[in-house]
Backbone as JSON Lines, residues from 0, in Angstrom:
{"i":0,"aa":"X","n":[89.37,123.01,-5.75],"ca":[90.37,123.36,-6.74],"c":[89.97,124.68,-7.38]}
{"i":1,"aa":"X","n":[90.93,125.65,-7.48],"ca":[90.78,126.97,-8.09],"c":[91.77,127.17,-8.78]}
{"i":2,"aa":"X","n":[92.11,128.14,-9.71],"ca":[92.9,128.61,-10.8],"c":[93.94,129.01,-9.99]}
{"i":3,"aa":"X","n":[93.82,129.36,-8.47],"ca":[95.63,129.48,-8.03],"c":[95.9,128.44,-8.0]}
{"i":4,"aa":"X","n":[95.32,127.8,-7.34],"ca":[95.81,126.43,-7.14],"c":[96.67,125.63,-8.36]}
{"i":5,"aa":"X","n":[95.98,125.81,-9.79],"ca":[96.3,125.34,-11.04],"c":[97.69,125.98,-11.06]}
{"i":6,"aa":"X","n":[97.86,127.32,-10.95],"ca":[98.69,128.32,-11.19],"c":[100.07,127.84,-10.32]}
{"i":7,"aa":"X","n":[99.68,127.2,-9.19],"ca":[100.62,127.09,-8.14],"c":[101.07,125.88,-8.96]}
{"i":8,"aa":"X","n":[100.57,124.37,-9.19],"ca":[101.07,123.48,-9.63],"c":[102.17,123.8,-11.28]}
{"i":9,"aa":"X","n":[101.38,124.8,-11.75],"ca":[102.12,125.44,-13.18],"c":[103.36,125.61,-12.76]}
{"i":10,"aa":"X","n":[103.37,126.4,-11.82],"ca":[104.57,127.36,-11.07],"c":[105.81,126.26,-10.64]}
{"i":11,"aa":"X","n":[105.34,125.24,-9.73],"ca":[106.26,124.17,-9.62],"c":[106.67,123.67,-10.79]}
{"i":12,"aa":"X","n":[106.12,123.45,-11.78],"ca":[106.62,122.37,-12.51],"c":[107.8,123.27,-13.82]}
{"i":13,"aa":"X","n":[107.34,124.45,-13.67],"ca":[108.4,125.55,-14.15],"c":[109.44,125.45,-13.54]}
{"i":14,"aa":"X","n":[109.65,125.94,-12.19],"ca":[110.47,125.64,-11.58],"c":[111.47,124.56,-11.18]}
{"i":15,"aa":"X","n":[110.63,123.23,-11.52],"ca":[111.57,122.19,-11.41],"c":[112.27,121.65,-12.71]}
{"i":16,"aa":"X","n":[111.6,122.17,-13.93],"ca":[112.0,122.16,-15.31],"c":[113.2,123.1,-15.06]}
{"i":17,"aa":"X","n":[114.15,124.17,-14.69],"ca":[114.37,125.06,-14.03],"c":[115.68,124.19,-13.77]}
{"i":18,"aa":"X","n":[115.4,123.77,-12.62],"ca":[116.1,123.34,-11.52],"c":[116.68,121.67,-12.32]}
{"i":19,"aa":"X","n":[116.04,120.97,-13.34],"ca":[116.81,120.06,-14.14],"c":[117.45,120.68,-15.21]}
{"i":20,"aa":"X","n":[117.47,121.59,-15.53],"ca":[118.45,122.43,-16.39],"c":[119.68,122.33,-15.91]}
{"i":21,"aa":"X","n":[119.91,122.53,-14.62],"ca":[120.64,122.9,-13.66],"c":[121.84,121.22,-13.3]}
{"i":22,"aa":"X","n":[120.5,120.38,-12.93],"ca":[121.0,119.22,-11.96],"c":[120.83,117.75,-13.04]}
{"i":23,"aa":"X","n":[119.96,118.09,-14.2],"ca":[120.07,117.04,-14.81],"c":[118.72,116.28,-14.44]}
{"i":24,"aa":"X","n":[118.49,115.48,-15.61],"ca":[117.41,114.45,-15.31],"c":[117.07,113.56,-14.11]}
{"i":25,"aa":"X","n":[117.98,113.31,-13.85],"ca":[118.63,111.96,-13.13],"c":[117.9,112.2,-11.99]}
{"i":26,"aa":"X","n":[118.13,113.44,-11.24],"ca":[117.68,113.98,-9.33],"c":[115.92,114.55,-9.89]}
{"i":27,"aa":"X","n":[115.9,114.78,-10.7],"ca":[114.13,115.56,-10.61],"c":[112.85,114.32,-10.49]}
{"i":28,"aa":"X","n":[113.04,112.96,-10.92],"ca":[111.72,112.53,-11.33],"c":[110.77,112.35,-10.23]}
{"i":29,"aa":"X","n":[111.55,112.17,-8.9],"ca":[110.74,112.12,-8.01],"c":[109.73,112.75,-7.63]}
{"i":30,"aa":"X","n":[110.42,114.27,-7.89],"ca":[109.87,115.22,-7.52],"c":[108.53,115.25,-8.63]}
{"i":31,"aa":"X","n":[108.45,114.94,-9.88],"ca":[107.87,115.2,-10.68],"c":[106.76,114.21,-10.32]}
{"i":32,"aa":"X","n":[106.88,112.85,-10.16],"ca":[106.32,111.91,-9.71],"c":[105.04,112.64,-9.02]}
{"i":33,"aa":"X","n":[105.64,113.25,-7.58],"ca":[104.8,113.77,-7.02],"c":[103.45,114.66,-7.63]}
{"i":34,"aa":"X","n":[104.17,115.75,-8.55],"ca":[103.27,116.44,-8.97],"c":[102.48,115.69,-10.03]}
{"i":35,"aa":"X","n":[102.7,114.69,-10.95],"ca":[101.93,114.08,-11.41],"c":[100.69,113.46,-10.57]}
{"i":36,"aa":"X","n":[101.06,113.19,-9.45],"ca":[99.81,112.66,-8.7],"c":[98.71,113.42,-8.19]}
{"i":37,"aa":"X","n":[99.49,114.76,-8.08],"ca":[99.08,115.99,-7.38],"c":[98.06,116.47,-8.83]}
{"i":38,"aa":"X","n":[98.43,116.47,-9.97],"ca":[97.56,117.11,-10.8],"c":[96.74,115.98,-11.73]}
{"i":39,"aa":"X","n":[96.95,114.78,-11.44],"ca":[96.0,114.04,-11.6],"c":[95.17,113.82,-10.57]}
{"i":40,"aa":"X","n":[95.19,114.51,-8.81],"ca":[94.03,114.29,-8.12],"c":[93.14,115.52,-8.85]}
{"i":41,"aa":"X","n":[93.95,116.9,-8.98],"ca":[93.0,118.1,-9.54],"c":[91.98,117.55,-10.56]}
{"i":42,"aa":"X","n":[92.14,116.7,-11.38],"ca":[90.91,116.61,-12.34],"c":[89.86,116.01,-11.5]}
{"i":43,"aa":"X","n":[89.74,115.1,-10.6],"ca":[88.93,114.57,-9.95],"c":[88.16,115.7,-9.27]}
{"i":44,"aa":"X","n":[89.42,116.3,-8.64],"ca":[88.4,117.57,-7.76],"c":[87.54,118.98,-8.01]}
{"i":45,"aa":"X","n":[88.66,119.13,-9.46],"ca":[87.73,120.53,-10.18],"c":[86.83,120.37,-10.92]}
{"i":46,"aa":"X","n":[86.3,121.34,-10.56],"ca":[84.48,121.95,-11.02],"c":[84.53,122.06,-12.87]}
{"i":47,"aa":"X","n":[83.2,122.03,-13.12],"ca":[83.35,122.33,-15.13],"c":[84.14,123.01,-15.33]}
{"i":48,"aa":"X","n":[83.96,124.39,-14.93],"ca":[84.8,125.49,-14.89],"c":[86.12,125.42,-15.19]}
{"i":49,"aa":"X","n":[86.79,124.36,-14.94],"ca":[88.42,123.97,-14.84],"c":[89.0,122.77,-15.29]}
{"i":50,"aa":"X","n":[87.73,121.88,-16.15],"ca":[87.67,120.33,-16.24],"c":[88.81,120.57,-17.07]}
{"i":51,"aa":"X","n":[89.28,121.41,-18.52],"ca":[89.81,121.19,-19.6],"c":[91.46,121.67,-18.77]}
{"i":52,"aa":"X","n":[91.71,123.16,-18.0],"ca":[92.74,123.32,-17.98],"c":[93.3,122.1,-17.1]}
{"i":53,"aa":"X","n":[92.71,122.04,-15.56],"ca":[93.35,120.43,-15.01],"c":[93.66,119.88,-15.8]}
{"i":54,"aa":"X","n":[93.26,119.11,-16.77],"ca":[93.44,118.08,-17.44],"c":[94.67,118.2,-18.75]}
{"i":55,"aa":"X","n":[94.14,118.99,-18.88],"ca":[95.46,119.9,-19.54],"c":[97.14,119.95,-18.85]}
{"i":56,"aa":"X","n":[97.08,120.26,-17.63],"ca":[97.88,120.34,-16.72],"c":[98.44,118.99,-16.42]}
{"i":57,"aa":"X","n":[97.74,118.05,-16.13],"ca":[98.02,117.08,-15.52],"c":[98.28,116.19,-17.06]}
{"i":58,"aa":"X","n":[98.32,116.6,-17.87],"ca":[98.81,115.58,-19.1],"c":[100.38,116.51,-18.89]}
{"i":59,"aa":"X","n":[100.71,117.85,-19.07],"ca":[101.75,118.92,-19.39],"c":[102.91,117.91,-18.55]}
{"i":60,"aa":"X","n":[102.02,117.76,-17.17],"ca":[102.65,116.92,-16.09],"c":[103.74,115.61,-16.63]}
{"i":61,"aa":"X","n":[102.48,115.12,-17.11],"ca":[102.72,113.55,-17.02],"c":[103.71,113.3,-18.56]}
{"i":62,"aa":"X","n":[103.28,114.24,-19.45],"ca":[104.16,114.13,-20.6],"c":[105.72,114.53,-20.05]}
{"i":63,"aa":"X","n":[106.16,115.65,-19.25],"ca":[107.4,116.01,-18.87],"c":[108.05,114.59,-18.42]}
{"i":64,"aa":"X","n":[107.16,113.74,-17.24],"ca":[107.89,113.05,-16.47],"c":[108.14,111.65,-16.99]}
{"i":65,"aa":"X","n":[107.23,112.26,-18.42],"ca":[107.83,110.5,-19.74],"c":[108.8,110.84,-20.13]}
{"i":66,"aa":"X","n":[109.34,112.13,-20.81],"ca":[110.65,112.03,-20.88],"c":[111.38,112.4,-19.99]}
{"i":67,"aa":"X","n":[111.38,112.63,-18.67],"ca":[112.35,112.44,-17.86],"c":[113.1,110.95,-17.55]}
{"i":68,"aa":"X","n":[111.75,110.08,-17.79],"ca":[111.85,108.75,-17.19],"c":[112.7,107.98,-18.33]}
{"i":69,"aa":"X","n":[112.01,108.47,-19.61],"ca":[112.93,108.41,-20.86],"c":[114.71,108.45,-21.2]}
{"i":70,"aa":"X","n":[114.83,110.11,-20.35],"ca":[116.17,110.22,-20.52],"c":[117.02,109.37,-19.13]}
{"i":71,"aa":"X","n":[116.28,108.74,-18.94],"ca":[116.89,108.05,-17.3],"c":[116.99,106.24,-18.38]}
{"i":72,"aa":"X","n":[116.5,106.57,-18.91],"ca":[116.53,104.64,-19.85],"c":[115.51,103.94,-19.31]}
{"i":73,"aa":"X","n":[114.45,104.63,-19.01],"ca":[112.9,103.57,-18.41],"c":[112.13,103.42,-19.32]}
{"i":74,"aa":"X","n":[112.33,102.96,-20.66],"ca":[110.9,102.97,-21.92],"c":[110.02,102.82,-21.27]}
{"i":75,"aa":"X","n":[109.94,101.88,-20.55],"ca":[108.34,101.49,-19.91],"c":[107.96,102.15,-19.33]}
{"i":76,"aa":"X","n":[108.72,102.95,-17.98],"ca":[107.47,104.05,-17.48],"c":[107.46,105.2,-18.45]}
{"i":77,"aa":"X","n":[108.31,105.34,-19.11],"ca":[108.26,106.56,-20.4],"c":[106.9,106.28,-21.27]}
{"i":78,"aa":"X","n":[106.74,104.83,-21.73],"ca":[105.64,104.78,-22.17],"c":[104.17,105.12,-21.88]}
{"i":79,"aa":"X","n":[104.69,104.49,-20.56],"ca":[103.02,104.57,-19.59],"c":[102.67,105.93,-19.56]}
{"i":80,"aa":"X","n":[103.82,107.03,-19.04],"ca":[103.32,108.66,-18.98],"c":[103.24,108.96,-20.18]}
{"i":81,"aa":"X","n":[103.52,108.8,-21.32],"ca":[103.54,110.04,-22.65],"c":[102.06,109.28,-23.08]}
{"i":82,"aa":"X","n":[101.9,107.75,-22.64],"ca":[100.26,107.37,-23.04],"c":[99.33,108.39,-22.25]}
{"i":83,"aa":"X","n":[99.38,108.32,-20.54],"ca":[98.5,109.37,-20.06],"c":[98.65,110.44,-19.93]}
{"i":84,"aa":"X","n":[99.26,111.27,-21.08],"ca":[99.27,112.26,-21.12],"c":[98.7,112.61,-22.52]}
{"i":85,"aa":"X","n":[99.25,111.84,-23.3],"ca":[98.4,112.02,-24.71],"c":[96.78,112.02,-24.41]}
{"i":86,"aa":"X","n":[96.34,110.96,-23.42],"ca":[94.91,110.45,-22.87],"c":[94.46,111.69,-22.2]}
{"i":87,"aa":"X","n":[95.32,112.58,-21.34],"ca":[94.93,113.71,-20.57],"c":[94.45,114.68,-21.82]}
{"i":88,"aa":"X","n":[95.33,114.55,-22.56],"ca":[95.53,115.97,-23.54],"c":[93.86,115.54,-24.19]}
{"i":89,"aa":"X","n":[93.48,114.49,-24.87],"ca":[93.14,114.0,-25.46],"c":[91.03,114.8,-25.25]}
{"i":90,"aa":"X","n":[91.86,114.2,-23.84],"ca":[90.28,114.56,-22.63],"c":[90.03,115.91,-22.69]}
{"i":91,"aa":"X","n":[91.12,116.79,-22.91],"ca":[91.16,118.46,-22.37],"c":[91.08,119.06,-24.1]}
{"i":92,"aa":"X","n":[91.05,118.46,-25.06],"ca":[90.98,118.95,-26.49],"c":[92.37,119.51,-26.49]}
{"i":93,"aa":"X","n":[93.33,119.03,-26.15],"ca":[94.66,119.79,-26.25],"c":[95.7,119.57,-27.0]}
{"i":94,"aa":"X","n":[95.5,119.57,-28.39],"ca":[96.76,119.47,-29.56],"c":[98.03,119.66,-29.0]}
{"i":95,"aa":"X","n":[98.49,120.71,-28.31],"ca":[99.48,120.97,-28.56],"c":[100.75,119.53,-27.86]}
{"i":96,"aa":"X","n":[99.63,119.25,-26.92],"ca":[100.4,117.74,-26.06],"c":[100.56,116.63,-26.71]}
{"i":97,"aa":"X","n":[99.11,116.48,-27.64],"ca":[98.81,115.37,-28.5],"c":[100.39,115.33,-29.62]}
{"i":98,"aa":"X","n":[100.26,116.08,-29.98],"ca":[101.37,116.71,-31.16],"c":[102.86,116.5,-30.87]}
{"i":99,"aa":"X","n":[103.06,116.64,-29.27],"ca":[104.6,116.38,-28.85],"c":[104.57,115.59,-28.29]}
{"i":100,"aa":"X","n":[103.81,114.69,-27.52],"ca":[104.12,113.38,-26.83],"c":[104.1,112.55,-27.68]}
């Protein structure tokens, strides 16, 4: 795991924030799904060097796809992500997630 790599997952999830502007909640979570998994493997795999932004990332992740799951009427998986993401943020010293999830 390297900082493009981080950069690349950033980049998607811009983009698909983007692209539900567009199409609505309803068609993205899958997609989001994915990248949640994708940036919760990054914390496992990156070095000190990157422990806080991964983790960082992969909460940014997981908080989006609580309220996606949210605006779809899923409290429960809404719950489960805005918990591991507060938990991500939590890990990465990251207020600003703590604060909006």
């Amino acid at each position: 795991m390297d900082r493009t790599s981080l950069n690349s997952i950033a980049a998607i999830l811009g983009a698909t924030r983007r692209l539900e502007d567009t199409v609505g909640p309803a068609l993205v979570p899958v997609a989001i799904r994915g990248l949640r998994d994708l940036s919760l493997a990054t914390v496992h795999e990156a070095g000190s060097g990157l422990d806080r932004p991964t983790k960082s990332l992969a909460s940014e992740v997981s908080q989006y796809l609580g309220w996606l799951v949210l605006a779809n009427g899923n409290v429960y998986a809404a719950d489960r992500n805005l918990g591991r993401a507060i938990a991500s943020a939590g890990q990465a010293m990251t207020r600003t997630v703590c604060s909006t999830a």
